[in-house]
C-alpha positions in Angstrom: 0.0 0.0 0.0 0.6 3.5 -1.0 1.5 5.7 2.3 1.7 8.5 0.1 -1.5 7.7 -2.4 -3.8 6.9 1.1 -3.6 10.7 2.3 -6.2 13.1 1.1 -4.6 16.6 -0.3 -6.6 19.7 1.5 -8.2 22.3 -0.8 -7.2 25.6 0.7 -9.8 28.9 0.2 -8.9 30.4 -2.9 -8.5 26.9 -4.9 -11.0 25.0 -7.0 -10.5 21.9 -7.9 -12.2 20.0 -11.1 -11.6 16.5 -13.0 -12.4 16.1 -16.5 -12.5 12.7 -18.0 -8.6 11.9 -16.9 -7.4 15.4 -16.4 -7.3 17.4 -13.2 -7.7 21.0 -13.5 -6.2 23.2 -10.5 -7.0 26.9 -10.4 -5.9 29.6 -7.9 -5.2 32.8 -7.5 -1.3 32.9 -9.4 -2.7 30.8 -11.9 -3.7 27.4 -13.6 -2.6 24.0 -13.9 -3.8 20.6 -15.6 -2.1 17.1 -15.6 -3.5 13.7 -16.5 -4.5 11.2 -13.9 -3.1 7.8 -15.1 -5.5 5.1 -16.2 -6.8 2.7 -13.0 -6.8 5.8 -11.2 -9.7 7.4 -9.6 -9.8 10.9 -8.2 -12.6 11.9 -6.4 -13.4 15.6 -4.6 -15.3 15.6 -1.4 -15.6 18.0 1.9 -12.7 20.1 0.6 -10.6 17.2 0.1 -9.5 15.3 -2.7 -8.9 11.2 -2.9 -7.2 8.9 -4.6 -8.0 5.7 -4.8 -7.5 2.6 -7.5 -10.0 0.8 -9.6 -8.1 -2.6 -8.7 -5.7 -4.0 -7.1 -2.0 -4.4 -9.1 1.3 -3.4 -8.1 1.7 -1.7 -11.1 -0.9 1.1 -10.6 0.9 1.5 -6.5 3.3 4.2 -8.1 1.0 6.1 -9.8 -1.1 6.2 -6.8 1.0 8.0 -5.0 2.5 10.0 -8.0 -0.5 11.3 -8.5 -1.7 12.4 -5.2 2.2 14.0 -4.4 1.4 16.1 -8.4 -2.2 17.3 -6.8 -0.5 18.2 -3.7 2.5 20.1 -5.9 -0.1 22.0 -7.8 -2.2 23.1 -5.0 0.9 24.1 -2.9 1.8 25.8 -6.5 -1.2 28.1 -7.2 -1.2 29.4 -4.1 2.4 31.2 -3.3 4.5 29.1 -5.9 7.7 27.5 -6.3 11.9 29.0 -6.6 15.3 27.9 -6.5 17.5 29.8 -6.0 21.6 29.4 -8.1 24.5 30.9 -7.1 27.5 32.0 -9.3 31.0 31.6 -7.9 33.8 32.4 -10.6 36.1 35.3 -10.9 34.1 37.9 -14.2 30.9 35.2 -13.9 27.8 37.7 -14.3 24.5 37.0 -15.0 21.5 40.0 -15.8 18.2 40.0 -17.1 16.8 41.5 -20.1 12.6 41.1 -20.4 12.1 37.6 -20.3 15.6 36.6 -20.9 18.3 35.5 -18.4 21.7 35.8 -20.1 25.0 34.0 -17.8 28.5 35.7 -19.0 30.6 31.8 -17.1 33.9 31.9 -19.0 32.8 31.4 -22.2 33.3 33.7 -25.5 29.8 34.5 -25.8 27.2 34.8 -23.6 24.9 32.5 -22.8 20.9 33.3 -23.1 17.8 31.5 -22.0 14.8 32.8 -22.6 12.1 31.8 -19.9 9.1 29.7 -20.6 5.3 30.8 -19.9 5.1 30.9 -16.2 8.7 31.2 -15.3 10.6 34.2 -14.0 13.6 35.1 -13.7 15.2 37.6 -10.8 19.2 38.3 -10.4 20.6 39.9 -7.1 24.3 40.0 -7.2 25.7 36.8 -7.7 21.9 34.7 -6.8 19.5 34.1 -9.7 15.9 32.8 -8.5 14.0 31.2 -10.9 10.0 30.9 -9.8 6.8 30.1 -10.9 3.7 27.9 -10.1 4.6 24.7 -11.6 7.2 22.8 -9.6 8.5 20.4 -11.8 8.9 23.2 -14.7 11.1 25.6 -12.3 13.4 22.4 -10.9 14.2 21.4 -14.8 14.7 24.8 -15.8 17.0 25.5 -13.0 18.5 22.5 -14.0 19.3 23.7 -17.3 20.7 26.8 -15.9 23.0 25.3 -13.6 24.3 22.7 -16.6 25.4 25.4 -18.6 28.8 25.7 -16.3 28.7 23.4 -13.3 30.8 23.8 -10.5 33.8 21.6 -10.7 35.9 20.4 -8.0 39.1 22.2 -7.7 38.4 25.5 -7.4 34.8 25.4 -7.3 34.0 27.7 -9.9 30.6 27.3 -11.9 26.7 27.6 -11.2 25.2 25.9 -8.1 22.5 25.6 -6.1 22.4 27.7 -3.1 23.3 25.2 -0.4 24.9 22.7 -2.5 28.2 21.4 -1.1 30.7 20.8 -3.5 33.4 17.9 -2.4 36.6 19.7 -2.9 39.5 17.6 -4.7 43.7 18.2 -4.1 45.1 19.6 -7.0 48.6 18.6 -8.6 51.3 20.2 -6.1 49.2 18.8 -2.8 49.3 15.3 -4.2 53.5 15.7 -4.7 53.6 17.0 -1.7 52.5 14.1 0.2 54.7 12.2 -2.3 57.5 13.5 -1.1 57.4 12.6 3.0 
């Protein structure tokens, strides 16, 4: 059994909650979201609640049982005050700025590097911290992925694009290893 799938997700005030067919649709005050409820699935809306149950018993549908209750949960939690991560740049001339929609990372290379920000994404830059946010949770954590892959942080010095947080195992370099040669 599910631990996960058995718990019902609370509708807070402010949220409405509909199923079409085998769509959910969550709506709140920043905004909308939809996702598809996996077949054997059943999602049913009650007392300000929302439960999941399946149609039989197989251990296949277990996962999505609980997937899908953890996305209901993600989406109400996101229409309501939203998702961000938050990067930080650690290199000696790395610079990032926005321009409109558009998040462009100067990180060593000879030109800078531009991504332009999906519907429902935002980008904000204060000194060397870039926060990405927006409603859908899944869509800020891959595209805060793709920032940070553009020059990740590598282990000798550091430099490169990380979350803020993230510990970095630091390596020896060259002249530490001979020196413990030598003894």
């Amino acid at each position: 059994m599910s631990n996960i799938g058995k718990k019902p997700v609370k509708i807070t005030e402010g949220v409405t909650v509909s199923t079409e067919d085998d769509k959910i649709v969550v709506s709140g005050p920043k905004g909308t979201l939809e996702t598809k409820i996996p077949h054997g699935i059943q999602a049913t809306i009650k007392d300000h609640e929302v439960v999941f149950k399946k149609e039989e018993e197989s251990h296949e549908l277990e996962k999505f049982w609980g997937l899908s209750r953890a996305l209901l949960a993600n989406m109400v939690h996101g229409v309501v005050s939203g998702f961000e991560k938050k990067l930080e740049l650690s290199g000696v001339g790395y610079r990032a700025s926005t321009e409109g929609e558009e998040l462009t990372l100067n990180v060593g290379y000879v030109n800078p590097v531009r991504i332009k920000a999906p519907q429902g994404i935002k980008f904000s830059v204060d000194e060397n911290i870039i926060t990405v946010s927006g409603i859908d949770k899944q869509l800020v954590g891959d595209i805060a992925n793709k920032i940070r892959s553009v020059r990740p942080p590598e282990p000798y010095k550091g430099k490169g694009i990380k979350y803020v947080g993230e510990y970095i195992r630091r390596k020896a370099g060259k002249a530490a290893k001979t020196v413990g040669a030598a003894k």
